[in-house]
VEXGUDO-501976 format. One record per residue (C-alpha): residue in three letters; x, y, z. Coordinates in Angstrom, 2 decimals. Layout:
VEXGUDO-501976
site resn: ALA, u: X, v: Y, w: Z
...
***
This chain:
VEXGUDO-501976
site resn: UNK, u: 88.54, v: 70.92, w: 105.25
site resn: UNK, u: 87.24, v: 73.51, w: 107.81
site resn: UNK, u: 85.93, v: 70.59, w: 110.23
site resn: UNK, u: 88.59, v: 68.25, w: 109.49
site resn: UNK, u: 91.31, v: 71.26, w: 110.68
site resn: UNK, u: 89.54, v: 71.93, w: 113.99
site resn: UNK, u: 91.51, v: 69.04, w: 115.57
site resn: UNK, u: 94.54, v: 70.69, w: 114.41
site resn: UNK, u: 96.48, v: 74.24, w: 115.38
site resn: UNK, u: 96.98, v: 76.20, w: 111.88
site resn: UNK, u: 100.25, v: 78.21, w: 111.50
site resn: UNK, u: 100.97, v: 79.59, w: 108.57
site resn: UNK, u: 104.49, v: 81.16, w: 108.43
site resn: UNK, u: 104.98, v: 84.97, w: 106.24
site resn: UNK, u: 107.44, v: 83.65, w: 103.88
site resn: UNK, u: 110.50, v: 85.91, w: 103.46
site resn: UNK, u: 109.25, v: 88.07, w: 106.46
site resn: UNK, u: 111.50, v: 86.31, w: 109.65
site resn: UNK, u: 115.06, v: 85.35, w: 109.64
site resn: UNK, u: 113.33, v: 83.29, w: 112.84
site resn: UNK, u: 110.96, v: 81.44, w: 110.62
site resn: UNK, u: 113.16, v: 80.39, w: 107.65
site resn: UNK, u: 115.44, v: 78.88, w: 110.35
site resn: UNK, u: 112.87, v: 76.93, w: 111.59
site resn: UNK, u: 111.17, v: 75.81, w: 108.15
site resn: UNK, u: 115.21, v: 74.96, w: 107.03
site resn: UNK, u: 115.06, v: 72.48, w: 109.49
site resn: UNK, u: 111.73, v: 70.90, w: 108.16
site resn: UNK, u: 112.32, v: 70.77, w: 104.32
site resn: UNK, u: 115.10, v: 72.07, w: 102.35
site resn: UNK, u: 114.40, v: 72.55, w: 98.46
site resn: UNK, u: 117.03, v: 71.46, w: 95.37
site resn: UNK, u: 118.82, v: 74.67, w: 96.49
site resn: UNK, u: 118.86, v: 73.79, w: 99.94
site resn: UNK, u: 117.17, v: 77.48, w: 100.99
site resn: UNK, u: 114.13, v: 77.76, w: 101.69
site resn: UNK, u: 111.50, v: 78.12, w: 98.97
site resn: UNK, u: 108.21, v: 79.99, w: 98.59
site resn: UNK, u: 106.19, v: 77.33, w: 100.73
site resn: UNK, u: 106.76, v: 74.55, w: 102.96
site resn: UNK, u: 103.41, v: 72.29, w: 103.68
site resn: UNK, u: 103.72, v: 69.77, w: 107.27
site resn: UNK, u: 101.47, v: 67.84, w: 109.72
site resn: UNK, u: 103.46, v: 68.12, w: 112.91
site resn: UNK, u: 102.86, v: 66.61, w: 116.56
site resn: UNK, u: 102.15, v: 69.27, w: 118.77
site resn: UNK, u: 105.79, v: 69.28, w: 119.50
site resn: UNK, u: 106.40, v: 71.10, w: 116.69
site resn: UNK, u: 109.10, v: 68.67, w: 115.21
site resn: UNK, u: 107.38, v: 65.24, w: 114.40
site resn: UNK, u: 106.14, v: 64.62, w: 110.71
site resn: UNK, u: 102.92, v: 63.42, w: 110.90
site resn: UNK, u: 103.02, v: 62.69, w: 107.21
site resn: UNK, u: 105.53, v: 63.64, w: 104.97
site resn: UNK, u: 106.67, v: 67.03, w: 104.14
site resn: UNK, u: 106.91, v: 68.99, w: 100.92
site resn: UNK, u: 105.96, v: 72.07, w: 99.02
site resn: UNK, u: 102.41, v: 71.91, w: 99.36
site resn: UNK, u: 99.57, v: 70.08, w: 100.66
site resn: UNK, u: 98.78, v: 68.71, w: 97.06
site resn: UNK, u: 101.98, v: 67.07, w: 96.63
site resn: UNK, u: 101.44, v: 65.47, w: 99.65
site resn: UNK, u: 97.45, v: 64.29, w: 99.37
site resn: UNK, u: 96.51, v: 64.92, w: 95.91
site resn: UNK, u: 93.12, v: 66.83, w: 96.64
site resn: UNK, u: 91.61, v: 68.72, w: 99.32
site resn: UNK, u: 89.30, v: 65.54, w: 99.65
site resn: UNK, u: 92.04, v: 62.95, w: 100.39
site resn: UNK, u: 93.90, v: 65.49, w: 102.77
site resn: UNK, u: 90.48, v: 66.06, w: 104.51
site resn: UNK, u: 90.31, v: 62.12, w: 105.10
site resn: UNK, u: 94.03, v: 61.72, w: 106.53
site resn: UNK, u: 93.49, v: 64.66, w: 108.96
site resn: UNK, u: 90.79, v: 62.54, w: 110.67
site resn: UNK, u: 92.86, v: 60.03, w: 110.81
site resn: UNK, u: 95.60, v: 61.76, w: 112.08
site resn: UNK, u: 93.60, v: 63.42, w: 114.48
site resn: UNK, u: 91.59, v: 60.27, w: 115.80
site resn: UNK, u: 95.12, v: 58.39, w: 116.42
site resn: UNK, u: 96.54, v: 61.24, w: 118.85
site resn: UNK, u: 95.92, v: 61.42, w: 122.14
site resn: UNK, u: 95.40, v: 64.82, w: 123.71
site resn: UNK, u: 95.45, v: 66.45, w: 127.84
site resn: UNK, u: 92.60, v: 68.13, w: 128.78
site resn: UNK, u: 93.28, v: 71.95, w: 129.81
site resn: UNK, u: 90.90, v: 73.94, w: 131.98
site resn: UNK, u: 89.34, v: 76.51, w: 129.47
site resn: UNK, u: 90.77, v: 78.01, w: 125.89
site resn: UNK, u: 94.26, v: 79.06, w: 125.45
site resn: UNK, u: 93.61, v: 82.22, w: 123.17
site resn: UNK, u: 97.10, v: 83.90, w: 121.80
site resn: UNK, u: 96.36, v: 86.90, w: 119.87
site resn: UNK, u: 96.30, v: 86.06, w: 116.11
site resn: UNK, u: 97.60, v: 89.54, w: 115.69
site resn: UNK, u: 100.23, v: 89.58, w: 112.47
site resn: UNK, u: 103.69, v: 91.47, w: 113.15
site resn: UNK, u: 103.00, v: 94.94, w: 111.50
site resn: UNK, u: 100.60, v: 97.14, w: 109.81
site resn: UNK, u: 102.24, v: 96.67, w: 106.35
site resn: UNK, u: 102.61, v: 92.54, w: 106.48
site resn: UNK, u: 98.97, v: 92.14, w: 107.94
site resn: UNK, u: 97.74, v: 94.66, w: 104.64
site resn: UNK, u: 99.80, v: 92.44, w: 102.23
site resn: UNK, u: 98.22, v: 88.85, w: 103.94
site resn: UNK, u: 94.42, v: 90.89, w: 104.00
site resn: UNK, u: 94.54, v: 91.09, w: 100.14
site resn: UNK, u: 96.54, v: 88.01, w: 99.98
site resn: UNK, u: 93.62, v: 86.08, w: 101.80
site resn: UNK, u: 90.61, v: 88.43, w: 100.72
site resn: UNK, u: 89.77, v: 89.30, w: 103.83
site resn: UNK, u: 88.76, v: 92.60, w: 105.72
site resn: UNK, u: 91.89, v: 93.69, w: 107.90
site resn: UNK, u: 91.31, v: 95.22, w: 112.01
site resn: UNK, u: 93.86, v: 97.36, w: 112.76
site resn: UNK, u: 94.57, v: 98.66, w: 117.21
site resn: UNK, u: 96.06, v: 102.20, w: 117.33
site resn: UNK, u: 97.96, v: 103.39, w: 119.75
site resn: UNK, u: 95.21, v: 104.83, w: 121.31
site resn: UNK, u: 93.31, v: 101.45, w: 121.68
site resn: UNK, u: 92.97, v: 100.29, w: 125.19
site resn: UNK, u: 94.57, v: 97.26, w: 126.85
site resn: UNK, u: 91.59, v: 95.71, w: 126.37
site resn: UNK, u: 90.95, v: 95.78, w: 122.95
site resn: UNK, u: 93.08, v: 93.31, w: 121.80
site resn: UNK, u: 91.64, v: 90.20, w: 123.85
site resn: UNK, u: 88.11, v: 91.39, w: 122.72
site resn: UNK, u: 89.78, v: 91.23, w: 119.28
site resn: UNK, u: 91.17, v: 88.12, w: 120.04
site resn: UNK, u: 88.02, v: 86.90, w: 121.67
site resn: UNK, u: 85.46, v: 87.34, w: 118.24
site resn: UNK, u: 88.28, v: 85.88, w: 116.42
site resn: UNK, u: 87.60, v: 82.21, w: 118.08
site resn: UNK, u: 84.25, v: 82.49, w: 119.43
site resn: UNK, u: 82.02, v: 84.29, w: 117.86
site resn: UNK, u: 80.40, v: 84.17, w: 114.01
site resn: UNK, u: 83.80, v: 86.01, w: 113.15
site resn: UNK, u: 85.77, v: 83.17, w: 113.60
site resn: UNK, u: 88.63, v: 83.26, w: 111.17
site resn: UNK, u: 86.73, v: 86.36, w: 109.15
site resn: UNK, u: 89.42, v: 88.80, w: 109.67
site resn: UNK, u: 92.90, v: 89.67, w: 109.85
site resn: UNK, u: 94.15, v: 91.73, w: 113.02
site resn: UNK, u: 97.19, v: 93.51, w: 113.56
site resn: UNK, u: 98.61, v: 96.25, w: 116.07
site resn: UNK, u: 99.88, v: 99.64, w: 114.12
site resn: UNK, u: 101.65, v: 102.92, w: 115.06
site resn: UNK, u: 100.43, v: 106.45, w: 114.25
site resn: UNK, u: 103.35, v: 106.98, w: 111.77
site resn: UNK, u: 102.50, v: 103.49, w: 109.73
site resn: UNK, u: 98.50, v: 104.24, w: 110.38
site resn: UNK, u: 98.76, v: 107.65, w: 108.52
site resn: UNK, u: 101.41, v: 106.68, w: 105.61
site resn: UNK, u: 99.83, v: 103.07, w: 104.90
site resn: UNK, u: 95.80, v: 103.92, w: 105.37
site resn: UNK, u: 95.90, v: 107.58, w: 103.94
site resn: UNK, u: 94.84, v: 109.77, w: 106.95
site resn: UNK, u: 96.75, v: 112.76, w: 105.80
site resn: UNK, u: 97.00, v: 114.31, w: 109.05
site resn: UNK, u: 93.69, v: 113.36, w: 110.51
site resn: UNK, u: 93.42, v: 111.83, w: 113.51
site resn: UNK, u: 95.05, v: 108.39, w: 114.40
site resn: UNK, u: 91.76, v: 105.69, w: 115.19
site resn: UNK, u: 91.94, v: 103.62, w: 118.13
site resn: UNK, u: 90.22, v: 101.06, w: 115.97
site resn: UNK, u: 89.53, v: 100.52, w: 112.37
site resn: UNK, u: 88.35, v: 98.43, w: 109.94
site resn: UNK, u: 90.58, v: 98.53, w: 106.63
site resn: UNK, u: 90.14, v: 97.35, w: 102.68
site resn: UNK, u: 93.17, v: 96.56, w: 101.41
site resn: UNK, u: 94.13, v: 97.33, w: 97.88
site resn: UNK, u: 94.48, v: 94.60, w: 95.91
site resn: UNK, u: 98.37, v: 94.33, w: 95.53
site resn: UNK, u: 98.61, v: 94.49, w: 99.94
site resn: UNK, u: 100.22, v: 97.64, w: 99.57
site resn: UNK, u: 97.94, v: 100.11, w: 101.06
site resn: UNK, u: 94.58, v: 100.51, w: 102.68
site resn: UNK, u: 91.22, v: 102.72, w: 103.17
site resn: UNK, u: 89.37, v: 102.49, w: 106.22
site resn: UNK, u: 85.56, v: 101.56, w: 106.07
site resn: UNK, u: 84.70, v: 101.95, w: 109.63
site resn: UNK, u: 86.52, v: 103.20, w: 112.79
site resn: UNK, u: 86.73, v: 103.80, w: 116.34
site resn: UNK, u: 88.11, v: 106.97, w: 117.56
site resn: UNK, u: 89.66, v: 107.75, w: 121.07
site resn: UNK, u: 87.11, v: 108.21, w: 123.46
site resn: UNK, u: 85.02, v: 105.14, w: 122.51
site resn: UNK, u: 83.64, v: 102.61, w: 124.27
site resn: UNK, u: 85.65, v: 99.13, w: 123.58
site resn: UNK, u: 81.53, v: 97.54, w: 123.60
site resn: UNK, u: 81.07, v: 98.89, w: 120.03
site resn: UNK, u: 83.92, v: 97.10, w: 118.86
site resn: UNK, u: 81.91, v: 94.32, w: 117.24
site resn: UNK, u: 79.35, v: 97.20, w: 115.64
site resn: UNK, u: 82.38, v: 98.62, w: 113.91
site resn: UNK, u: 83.17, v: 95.33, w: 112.83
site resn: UNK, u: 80.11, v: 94.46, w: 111.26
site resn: UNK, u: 79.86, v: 97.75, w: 109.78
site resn: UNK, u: 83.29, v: 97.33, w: 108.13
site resn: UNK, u: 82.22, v: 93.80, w: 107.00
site resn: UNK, u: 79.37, v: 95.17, w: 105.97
site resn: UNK, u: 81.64, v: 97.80, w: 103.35
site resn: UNK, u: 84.11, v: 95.39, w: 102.60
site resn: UNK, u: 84.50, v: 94.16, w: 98.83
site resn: UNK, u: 86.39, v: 90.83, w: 98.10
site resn: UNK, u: 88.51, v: 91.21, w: 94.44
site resn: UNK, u: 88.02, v: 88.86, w: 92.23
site resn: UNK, u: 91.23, v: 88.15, w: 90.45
site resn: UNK, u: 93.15, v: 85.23, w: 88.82
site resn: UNK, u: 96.92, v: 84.70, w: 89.22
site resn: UNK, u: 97.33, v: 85.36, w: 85.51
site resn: UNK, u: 95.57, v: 88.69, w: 84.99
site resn: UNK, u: 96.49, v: 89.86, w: 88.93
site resn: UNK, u: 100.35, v: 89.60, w: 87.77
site resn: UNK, u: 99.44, v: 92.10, w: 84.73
site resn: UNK, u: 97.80, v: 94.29, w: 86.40
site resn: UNK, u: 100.73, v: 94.43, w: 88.93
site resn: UNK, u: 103.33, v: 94.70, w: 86.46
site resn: UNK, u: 101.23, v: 97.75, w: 84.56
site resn: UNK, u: 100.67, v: 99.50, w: 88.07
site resn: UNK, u: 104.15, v: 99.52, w: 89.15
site resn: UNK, u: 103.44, v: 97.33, w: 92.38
site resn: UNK, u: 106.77, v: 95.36, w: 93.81
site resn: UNK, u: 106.48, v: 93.51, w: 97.47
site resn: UNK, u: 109.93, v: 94.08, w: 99.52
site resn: UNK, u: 110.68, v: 91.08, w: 101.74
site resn: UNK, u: 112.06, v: 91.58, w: 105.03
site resn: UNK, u: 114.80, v: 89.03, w: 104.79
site resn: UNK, u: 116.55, v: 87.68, w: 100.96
site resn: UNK, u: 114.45, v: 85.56, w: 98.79
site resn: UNK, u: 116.12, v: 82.32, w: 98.22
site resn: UNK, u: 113.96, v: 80.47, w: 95.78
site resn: UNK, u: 115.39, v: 80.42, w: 92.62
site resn: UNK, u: 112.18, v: 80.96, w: 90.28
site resn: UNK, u: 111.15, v: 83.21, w: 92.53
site resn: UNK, u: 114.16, v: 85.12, w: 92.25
site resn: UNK, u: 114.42, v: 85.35, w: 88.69
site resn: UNK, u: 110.43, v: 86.31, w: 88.18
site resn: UNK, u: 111.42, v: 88.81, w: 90.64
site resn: UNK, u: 114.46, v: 89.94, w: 89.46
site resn: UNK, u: 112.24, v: 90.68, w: 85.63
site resn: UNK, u: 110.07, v: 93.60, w: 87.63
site resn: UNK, u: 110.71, v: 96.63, w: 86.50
site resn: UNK, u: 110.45, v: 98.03, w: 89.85
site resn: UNK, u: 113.26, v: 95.00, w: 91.17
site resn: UNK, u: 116.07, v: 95.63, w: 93.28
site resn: UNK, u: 117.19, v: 92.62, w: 93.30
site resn: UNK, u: 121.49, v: 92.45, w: 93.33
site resn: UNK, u: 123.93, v: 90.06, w: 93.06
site resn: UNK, u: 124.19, v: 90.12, w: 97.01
site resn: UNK, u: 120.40, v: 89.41, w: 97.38
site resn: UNK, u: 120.98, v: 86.65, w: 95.91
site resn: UNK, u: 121.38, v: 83.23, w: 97.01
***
């Protein structure tokens, strides 16, 4: 799947966290509600509009296995025609916020690198650059965070704000503890020591959907979206935690 992608640009929308994104997926696939549900799955022409297959919940409604999808990406991908451009495009993969990019770290299991305010305007294209290039590729989540977010969300307690760190997240994407840093003052050239080191500390959780919805029930833990939830099933699973909010308005 990895090689078979390369062809491709990956975007994976934050459901529920953009009133700009749901607009955009609504006009790809409605669900039998016709809101947007918890996932939309499409190949699109780089124009951003044009199915290249057809369009659905997920990628296994679509292909049937990871093997099959594999196979119709190189298809896909030999039959379109592409213009050369002189050297890499690079955006910054940087997520919104500190507390979305800690949710998607434990979400995708991955360490999480977050800029302070005190990082330099260098940091982030250095960030951006191991991201693509370099045996990091695709290894960690980045992000751009405030000193008031930094020391409520990673614990600081008053210490001082890093211009860099490298951050577990707990295993609901509510919080996180930093396992290496990079205070003011630092050279931006041991950015990818600090990374390693942080790799180096970082624990993936083991979990299983069954036994990780327990444990978040028993520990109190309840995800606020950004914008309403409109999936129905969604709503209702929601709507059964005891920490829910959910009211007749939130609804769709």
């Amino acid at each position: 799947m990895i090689l078979a992608s390369r062809p491709f640009v990956a975007i994976r929308p934050t459901t529920y966290e953009s009133a700009k994104e749901r607009d955009y997926l609504l006009g790809l696939y409605q669900g039998r509600s016709g809101q947007m549900e918890n996932s939309t799955f499409a190949l699109l022409k780089s124009d951003g509009k044009t199915p290249l297959s057809p369009i659905s919940r997920g990628p296994e409604r679509v292909f049937g296995s990871s093997v099959r999808m594999a196979e119709a990406m190189r298809l896909i991908s030999a039959k379109q025609t592409t213009k050369e451009t002189p050297g890499r495009l690079k955006t910054s993969p940087a997520l919104a916020n500190l507390r979305l990019a800690i949710n998607v770290a434990a979400c995708d299991n991955l360490p999480l690198v977050v800029l302070g305010p005190a990082a330099g305007p260098g940091f982030e294209a250095a960030m951006t650059d191991l991201f693509f290039d370099s045996p990091w590729q695709g290894r960690f989540v980045l992000c751009q965070g405030n000193a008031s977010e930094m020391g409520k969300l990673l614990h600081l307690d008053g210490g001082k704000v890093p211009a860099m760190a490298v951050v577990q997240a707990d295993p609901f994407g509510l919080s996180g503890r930093i396992l290496a840093r990079l205070d003011p003052g630092d050279k931006g050239g041991k950015l990818a020591d600090t990374l390693a080191l942080g790799a180096a500390g970082f624990q993936a959780t083991a979990r299983n959907f069954r036994g990780h919805l327990t444990a978040g029930f028993e520990a109190g833990a309840f995800w606020e979206t950004a914008i309403p939830v409109t999936d129905l099933q969604e709503n209702r699973a929601r709507a059964r935690h005891p920490a829910a909010k959910i009211t007749p308005s939130s609804r769709p």
